[in-house]
N, C-alpha and C positions, 0 to 999 in steps of 0.2 A: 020804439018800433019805427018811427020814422028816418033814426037814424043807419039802420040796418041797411038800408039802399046803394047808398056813397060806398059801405064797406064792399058789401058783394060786388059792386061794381070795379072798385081799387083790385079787390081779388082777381076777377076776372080780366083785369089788364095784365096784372103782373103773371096770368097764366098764358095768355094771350105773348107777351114778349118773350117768356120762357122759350117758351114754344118755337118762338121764333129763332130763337139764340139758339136751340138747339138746331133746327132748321138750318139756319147759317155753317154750324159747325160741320153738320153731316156734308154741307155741300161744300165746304171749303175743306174737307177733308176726304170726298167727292175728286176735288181738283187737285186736291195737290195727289192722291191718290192717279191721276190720269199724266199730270205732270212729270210725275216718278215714271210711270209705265211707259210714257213716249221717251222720257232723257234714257231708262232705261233701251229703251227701243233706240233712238235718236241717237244715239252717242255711239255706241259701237257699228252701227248702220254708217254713216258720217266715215267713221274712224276705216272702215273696210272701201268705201268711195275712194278712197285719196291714197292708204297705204295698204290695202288689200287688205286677207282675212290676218288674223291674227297666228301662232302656231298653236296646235294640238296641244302641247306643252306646257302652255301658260294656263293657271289655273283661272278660273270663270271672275272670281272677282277683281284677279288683275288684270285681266284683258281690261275689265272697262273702265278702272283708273290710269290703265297704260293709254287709250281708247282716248278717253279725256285730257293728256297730257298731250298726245301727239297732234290732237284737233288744238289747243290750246300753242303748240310749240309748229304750228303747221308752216309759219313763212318761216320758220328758220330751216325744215326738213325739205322745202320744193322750191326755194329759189334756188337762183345760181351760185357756183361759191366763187367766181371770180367775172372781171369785164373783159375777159379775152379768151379765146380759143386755142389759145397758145397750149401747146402738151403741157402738164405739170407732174412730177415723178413724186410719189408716193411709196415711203419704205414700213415695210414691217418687218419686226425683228421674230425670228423663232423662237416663240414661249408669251410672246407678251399677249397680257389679259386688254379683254376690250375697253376694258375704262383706260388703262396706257397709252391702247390705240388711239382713242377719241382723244381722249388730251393734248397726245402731239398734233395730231390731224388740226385742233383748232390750234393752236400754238403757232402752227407751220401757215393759218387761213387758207386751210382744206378744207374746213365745215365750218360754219357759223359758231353752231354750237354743242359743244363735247354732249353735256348733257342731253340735251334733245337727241342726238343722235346715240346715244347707248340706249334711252328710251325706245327708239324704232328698234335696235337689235334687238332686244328683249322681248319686244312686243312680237318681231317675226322669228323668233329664238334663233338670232342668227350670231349670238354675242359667243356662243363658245364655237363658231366653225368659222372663223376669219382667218386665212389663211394667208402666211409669210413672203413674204418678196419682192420684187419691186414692181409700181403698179405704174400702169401710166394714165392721169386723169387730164381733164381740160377745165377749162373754165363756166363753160355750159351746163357743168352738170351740175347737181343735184345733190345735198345729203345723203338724201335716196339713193341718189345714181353709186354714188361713193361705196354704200354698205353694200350695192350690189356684185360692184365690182370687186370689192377685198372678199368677198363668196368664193372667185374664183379660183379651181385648182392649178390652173394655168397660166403663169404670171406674163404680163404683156414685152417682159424680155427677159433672158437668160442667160446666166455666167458663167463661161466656160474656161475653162483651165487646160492650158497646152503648155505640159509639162519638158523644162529643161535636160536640153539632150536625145529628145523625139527624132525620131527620122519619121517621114510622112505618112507612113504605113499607121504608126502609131496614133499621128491626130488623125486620121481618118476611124483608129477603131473607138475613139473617144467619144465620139457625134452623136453612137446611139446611146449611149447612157445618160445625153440632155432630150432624146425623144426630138430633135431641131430638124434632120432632113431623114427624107426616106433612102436616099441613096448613098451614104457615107463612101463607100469606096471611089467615088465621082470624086470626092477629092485628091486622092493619087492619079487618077489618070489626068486633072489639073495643075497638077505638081511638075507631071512628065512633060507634057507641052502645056503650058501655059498658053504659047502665042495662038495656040488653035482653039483657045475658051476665053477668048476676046482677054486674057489679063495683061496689060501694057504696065513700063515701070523705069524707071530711068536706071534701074539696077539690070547687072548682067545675067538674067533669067531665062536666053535663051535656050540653055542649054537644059533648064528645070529650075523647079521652085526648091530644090532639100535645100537647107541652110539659109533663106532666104524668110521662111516664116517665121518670125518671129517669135519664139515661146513668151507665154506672160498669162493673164485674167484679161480676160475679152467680154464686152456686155454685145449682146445682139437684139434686135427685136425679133419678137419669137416670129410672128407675122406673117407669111410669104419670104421668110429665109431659105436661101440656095447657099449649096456649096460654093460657089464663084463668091458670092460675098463675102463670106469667111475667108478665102483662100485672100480676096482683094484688100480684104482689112488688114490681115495679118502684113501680106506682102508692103501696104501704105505705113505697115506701123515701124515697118522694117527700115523703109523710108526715111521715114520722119524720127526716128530716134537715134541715126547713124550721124555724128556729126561730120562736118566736110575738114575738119584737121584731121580726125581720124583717116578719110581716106586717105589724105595727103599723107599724111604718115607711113602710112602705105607703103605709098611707092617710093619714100625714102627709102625703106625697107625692102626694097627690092620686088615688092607683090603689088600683083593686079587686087581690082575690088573682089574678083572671085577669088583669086590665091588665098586673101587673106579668110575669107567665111571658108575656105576650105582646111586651112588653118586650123582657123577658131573652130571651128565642129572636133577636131583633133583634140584641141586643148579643152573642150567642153566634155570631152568623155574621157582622159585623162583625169582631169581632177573632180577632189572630192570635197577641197578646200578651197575656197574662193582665192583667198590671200595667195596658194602658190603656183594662181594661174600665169603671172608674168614669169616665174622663174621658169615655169613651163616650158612657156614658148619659147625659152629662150634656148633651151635645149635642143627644141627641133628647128630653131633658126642656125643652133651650130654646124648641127647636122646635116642639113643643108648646105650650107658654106663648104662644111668640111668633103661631099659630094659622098657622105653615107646614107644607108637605107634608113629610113623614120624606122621603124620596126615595132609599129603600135599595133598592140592588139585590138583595138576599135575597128580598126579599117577593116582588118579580118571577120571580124564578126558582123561588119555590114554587110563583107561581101557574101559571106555565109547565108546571110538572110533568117527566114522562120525556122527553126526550130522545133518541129512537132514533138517528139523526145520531152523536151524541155519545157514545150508551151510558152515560148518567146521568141521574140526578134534578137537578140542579143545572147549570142550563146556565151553559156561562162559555166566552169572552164574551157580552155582552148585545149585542142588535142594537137600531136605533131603534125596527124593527118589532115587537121585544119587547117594548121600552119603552112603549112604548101599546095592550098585552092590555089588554084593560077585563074585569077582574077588579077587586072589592073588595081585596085584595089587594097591588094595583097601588100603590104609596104616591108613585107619580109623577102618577099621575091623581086622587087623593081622598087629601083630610086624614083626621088621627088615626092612631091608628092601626089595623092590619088586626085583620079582624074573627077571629081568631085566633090560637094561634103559629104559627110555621113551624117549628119544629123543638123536641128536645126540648135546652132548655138546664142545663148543669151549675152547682151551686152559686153558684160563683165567679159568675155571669151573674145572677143571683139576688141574691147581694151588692149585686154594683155597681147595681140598681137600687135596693138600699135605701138604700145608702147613694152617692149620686154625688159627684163633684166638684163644685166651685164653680165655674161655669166662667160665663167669658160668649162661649163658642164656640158659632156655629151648624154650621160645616163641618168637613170631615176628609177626607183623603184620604193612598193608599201615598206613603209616603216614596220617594225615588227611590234609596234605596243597598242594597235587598234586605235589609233589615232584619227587615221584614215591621211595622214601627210606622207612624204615620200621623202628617202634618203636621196641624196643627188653625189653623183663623184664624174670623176673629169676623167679617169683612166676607167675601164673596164674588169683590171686586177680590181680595182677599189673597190666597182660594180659587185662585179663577186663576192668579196669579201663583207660586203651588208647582206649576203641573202640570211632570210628566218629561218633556215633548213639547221637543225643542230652539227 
């Protein structure tokens, strides 16, 4: 009996520390129980502070492993991605997936980091609306700032295409299908006088800009774009791409700098084939010499103008009725040639007047096998004698 005491008492410890043990458990599962509920709380709360809410989109359990990654990935998504403010150009191609995107973007050190940044697309479901173009960033900005900007439908410059053999009617109706100015026709009556919409140029334009704009792929900043700047690029590009033997050539050749772009706009709508632009010209330098009419159907059709019938500037075919507009112009009715260009011609049309073939051809006409090349003969019987008529 004596012993019975020590027992009940050892019992009554070990019920005593149970008690406790279990005590402890409830509260340490208690805390981590409040731990959970704040990190749940805490982490997406945090993750909405810095990159905003998350999208509708994203189902509830990846918002807050997204949430957790992007608090965890946060200095690579809100520092700078460069030490300069310098522009930096940014290309997306039509079709590419955003993991593509991000990969070049770091590759290029446009973002830190690819991953971190398809993590924010995802998280603001911005990974499948990034849209194609070319972007213009800086150095200041931001991962962040970056996925903002590739958002945009409106890319910070625009490529325009002013197609070989346009006369200026033409690149002015081209303007509204890049959305760039509100006034496209302001470009023809800058065409017309120039010297009266401030455009200066060591080139002979005072008489107008036809022939003188250079066709080609032009980039502009979309921005505060004006027709003068377009009309001023083009005319600089015209500039800057003519070499000075070509002029000189020139006038070996008997022609002024306009002669010759009035020329070349000839032989720019004339051919269809690059290669027989020199023999081209060489026909209407004979012609010339020999003090006969050019007798191109271009000039006609310039001077014709629009077309409502037709729904063009370029009418085709020519009627006899056409053939005798008495227009200077007209190269069937009056020698030399027209008292301007007709359109603005490329390079290659530029070339072939500096430098022509040897030729002793006055005529040319379509081949009959859909080639798009022209038979040439030096008599007129010959001329005849190649027409497609059976």
């Amino acid at each position: 009996m004596k012993k019975s005491a020590p027992v009940k008492a050892s019992m009554q410890r070990s019920t005593q520390e149970f008690s406790m043990i279990i005590m402890f458990a409830i509260l340490f599962l208690c805390v981590m129980a409040a731990v959970t509920l704040v990190v749940l709380f805490w982490v997406p709360s945090m993750a909405r502070d810095t990159f905003g809410p998350p999208a509708e989109s994203v189902p509830a359990g990846r918002q807050f492993l997204l949430s957790l990654k992007l608090i965890l990935q946060k200095n690579e998504l809100t520092r700078p991605i460069a030490d300069t403010d310098a522009p930096i150009l940014a290309f997306v191609d039509e079709g590419e997936n955003a993991w593509a995107i991000a990969d070049r973007l770091e590759r290029n050190h446009l973002i830190p980091d690819a991953a971190a940044f398809l993590d924010y697309l995802v998280y603001k479901g911005a990974d499948t609306t990034l849209q194609h173009g070319t972007f213009e960033l800086n150095g200041s900005m931001s991962a962040m700032d970056v996925a903002r900007i590739l958002q945009s439908p409106v890319t910070q410059y625009v490529d325009v295409s002013f197609l070989k053999g346009w006369r200026v009617e033409e690149y002015a109706g081209t303007l509204p299908s890049y959305g760039i100015v509100e006034n496209p026709s302001r470009l023809v009556e800058i065409a017309r006088n120039p010297l009266n919409y401030g455009i200066s140029s060591r080139l002979p334009i005072e008489q107008g800009l036809e022939g003188f704009l250079l066709p080609g792929d032009y980039r502009f900043e979309r921005e505060g774009l004006t027709v003068e700047d377009i009309v001023y690029a083009l005319v600089l590009n015209f500039e800057a791409s003519l070499p000075q033997e070509w002029e000189e050539q020139y006038a070996r050749n008997g022609l002024t700098l306009r002669e010759a772009v009035i020329l070349a706009s000839i032989v720019e709508k004339e051919t269809m084939v690059d290669s027989e632009m020199p023999r081209i010209a060489s026909v209407f330098y004979n012609r010339l010499a020999a003090g006969m009419k050019l007798e191109t159907d271009p000039t006609v059709q310039y001077a014709l103008g629009w077309n409502a019938d037709q729904d063009r500037w370029w009418t085709n075919p020519l009627t006899l009725n056409d053939l005798a507009v008495d227009s200077p112009y007209n190269t069937y009715l009056y020698s030399g040639l027209p008292p301007g260009p007709i359109c603005n011609p490329r390079l290659e049309a530029l070339q072939a007047v500096a430098y022509p073939e040897q030729t002793d051809y006055y005529y040319f006409r379509r081949a009959c096998d859909d080639s798009d090349l022209h038979n040439f003969s030096f008599t007129y019987e010959e001329h005849l004698a190649k027409s497609c008529q059976p």
